[in-house]
MMTF fields as JSON, N, C-alpha, C and O atoms, coordinates in Angstrom:
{
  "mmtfVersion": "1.0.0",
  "mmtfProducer": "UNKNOWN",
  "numBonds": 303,
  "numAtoms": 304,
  "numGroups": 76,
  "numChains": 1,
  "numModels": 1,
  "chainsPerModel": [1],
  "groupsPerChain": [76],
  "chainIdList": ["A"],
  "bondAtomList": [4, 2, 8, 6, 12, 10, 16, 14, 20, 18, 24, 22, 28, 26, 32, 30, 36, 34, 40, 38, 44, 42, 48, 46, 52, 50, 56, 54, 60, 58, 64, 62, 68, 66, 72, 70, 76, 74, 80, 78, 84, 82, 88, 86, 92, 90, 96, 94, 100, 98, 104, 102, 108, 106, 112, 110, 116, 114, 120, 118, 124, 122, 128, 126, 132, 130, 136, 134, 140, 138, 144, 142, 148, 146, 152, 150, 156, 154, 160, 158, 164, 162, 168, 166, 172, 170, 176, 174, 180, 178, 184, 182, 188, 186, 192, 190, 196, 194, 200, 198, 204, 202, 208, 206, 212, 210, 216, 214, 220, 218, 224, 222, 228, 226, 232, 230, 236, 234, 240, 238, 244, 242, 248, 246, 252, 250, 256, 254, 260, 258, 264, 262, 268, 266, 272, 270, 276, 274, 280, 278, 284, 282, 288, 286, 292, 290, 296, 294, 300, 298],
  "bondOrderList": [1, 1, 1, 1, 1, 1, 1, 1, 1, 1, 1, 1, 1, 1, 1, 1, 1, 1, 1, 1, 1, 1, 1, 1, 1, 1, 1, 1, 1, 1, 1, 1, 1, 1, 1, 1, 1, 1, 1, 1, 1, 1, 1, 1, 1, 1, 1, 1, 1, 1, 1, 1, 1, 1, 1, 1, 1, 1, 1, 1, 1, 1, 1, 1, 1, 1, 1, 1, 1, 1, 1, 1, 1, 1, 1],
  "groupList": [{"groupName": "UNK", "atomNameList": ["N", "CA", "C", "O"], "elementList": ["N", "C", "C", "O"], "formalChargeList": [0, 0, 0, 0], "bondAtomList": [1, 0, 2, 1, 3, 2], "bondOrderList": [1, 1, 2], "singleLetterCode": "X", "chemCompType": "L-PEPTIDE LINKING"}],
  "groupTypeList": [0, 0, 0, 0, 0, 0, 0, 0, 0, 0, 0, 0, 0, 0, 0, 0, 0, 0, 0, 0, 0, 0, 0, 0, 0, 0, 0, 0, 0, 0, 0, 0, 0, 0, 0, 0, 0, 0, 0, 0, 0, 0, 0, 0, 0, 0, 0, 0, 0, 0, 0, 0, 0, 0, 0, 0, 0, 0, 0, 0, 0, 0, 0, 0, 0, 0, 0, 0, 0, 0, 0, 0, 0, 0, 0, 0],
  "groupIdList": [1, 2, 3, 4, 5, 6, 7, 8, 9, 10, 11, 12, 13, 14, 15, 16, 17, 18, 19, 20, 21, 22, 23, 24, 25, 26, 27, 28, 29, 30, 31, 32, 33, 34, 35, 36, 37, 38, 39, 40, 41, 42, 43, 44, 45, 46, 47, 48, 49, 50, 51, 52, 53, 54, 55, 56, 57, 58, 59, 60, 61, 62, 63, 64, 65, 66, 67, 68, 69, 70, 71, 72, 73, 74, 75, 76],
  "secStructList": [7, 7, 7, 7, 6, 6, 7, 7, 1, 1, 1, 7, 7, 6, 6, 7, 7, 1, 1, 1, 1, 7, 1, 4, 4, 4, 1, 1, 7, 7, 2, 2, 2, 2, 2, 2, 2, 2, 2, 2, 2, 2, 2, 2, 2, 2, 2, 2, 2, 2, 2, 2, 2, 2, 2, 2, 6, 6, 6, 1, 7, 7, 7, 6, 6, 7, 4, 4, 4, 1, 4, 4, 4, 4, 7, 7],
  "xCoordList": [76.413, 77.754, 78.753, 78.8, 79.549, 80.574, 81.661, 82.251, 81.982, 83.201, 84.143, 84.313, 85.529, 86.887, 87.523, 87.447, 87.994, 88.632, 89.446, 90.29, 89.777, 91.171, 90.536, 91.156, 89.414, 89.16, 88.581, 87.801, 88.849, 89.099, 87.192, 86.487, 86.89, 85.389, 85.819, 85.124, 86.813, 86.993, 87.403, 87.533, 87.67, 88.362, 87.601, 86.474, 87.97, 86.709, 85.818, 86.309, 84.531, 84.059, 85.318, 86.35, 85.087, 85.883, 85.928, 86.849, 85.042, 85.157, 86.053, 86.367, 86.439, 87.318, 88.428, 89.254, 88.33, 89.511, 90.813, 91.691, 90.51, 91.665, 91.471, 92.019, 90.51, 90.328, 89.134, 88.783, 88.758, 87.53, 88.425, 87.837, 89.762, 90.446, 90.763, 91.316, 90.236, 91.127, 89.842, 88.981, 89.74, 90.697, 89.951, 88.765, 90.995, 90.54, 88.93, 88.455, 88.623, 87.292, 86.456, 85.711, 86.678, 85.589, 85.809, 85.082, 87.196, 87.764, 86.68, 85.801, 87.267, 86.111, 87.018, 86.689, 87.889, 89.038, 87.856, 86.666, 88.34, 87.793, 87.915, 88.595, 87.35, 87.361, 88.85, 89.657, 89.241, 90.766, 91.881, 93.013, 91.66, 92.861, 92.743, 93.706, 91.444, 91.173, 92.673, 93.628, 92.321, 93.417, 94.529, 95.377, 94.747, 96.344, 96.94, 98.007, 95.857, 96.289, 96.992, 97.89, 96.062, 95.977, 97.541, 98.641, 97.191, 98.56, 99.483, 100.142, 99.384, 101.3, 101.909, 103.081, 100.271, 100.453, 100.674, 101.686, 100.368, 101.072, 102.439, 103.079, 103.009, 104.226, 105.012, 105.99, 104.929, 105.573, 105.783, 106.885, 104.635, 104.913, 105.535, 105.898, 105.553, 106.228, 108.234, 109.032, 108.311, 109.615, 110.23, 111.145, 109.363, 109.475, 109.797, 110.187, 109.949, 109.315, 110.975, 111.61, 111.276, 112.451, 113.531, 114.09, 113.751, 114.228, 114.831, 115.89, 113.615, 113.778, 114.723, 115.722, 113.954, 115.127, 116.229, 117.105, 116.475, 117.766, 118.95, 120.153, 118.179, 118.86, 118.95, 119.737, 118.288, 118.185, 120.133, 121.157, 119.624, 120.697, 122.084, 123.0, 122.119, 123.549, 123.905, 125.023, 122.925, 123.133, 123.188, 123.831, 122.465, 122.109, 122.757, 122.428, 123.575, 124.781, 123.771, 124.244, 122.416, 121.818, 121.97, 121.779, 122.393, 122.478, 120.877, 120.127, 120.585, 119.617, 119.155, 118.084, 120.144, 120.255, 120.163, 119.91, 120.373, 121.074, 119.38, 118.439, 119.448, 118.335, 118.289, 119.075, 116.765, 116.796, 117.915, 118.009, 118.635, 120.099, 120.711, 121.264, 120.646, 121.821, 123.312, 124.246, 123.231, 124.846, 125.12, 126.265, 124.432, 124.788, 125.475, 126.103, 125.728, 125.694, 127.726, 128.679, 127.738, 129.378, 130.306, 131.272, 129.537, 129.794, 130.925, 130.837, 131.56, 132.569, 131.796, 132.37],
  "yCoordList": [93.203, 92.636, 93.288, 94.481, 92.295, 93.018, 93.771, 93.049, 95.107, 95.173, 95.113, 95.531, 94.409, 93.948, 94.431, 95.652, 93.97, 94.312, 95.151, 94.751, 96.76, 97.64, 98.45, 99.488, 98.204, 99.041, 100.783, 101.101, 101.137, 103.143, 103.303, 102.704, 104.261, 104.334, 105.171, 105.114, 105.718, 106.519, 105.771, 106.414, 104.53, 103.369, 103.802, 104.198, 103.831, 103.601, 102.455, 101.373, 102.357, 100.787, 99.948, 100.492, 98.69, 97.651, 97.549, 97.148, 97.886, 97.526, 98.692, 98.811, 99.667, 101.07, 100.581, 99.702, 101.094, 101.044, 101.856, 101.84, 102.567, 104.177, 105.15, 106.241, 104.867, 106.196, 107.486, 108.583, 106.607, 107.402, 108.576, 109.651, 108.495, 109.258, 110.914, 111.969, 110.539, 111.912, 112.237, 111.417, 114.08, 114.818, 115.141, 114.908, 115.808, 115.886, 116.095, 115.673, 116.864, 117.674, 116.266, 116.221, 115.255, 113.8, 112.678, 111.72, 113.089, 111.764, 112.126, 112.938, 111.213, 110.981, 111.921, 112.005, 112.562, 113.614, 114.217, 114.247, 114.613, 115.79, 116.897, 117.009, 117.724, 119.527, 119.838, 120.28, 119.709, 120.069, 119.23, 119.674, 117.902, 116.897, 117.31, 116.98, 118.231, 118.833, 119.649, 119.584, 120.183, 121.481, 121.207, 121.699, 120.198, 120.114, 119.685, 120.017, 118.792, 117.7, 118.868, 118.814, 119.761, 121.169, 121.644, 121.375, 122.488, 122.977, 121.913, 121.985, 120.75, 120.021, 120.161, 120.43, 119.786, 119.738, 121.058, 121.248, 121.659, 123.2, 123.413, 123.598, 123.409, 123.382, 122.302, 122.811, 121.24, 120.489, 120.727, 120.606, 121.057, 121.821, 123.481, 124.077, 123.893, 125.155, 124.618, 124.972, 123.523, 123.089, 123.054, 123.737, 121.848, 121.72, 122.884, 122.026, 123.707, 124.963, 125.942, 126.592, 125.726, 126.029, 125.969, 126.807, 124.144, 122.974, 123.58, 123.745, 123.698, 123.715, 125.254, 125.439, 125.951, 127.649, 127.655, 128.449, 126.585, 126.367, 125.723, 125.938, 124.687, 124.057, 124.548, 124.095, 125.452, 126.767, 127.395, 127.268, 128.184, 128.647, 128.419, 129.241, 126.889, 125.85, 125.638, 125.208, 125.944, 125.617, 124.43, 123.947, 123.975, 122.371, 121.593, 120.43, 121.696, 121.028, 120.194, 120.298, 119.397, 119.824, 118.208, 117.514, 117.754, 116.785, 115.971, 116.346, 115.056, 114.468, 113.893, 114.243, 112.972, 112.008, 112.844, 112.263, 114.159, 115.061, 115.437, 116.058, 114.782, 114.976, 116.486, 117.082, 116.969, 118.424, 119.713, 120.899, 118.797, 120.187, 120.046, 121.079, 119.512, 119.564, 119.467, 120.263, 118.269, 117.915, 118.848, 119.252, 119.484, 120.66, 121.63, 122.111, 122.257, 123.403, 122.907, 123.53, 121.584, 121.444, 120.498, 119.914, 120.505, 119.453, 120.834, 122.037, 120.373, 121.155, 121.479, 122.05],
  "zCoordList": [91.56, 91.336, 92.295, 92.593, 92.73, 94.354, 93.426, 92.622, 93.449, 93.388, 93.79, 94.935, 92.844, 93.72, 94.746, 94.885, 95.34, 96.82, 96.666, 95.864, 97.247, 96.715, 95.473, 95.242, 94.603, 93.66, 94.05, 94.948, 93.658, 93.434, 93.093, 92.28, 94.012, 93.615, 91.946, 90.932, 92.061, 90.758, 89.721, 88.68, 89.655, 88.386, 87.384, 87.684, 86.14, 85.286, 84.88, 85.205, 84.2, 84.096, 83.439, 83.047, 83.392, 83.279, 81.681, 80.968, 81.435, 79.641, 78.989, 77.804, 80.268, 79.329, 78.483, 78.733, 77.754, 77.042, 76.725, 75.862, 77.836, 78.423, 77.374, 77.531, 75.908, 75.404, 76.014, 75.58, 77.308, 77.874, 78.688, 78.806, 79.257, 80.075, 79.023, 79.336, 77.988, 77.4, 76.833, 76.517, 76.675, 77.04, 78.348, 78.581, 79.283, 80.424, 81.446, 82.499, 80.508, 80.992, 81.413, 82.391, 80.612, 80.609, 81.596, 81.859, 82.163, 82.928, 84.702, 84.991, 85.332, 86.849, 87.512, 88.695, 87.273, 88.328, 89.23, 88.917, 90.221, 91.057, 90.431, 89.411, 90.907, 90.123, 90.788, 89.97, 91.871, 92.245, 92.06, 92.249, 91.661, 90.854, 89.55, 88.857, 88.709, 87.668, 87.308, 86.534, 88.066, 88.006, 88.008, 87.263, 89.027, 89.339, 87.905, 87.389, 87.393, 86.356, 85.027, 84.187, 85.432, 83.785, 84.374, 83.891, 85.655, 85.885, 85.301, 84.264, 86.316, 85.138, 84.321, 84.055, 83.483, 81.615, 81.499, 80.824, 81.719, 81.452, 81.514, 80.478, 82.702, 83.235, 82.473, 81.926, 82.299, 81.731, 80.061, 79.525, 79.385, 78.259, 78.285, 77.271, 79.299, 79.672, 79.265, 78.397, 80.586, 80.27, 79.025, 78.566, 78.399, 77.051, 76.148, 75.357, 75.685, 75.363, 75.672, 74.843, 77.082, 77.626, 76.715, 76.006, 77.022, 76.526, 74.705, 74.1, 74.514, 73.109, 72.543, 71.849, 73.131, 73.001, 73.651, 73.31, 74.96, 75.081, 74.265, 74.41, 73.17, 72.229, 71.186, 70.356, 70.974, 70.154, 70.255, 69.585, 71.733, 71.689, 71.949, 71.951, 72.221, 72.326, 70.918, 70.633, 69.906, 68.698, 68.265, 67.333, 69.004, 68.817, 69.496, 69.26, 70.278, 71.092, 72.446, 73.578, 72.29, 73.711, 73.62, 72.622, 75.023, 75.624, 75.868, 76.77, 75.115, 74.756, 76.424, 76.919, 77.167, 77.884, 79.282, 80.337, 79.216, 80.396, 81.317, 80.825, 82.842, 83.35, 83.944, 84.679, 83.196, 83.392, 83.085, 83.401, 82.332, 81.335, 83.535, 83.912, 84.066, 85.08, 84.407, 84.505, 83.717, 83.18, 82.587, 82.788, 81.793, 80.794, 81.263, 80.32, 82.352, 82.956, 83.13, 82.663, 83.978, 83.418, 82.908, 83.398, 81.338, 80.081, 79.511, 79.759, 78.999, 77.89, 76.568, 75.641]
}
């Protein structure tokens, strides 16, 4: 059977149903898109994490909408 024109040797089969992508260890990544993928999720739950003890210590005052607490810094 030909596969489609533009398809990713890495796609998954066609019948996936995107629960095959999680959790990481199982997906077709490379061992070094492996990593990168972990680092993110790390970092990005790192942010998170930030985020949250920063709203902590605004006392709840935290700008929901504000990309990356930039606005925050000179909101009143």
């Amino acid at each position: 059977m030909p596969t489609r024109s533009g398809e990713s040797f890495a796609s998954p089969p066609p019948a996936s149903t995107g629960q095959e992508m999680f959790p990481i260890e199982k997906t077709y990544f490379s061992s070094i898109e492996q990593v990168f993928v972990q680092e993110l999720l790390l970092e990005i739950s790192e942010k998170r994490e930030g985020r949250r003890r920063l709203q902590g210590a605004l006392g709840g005052r935290w700008l929901r909408g504000a990309p990356g607490g930039q606005r925050l810094r000179g909101a009143r």
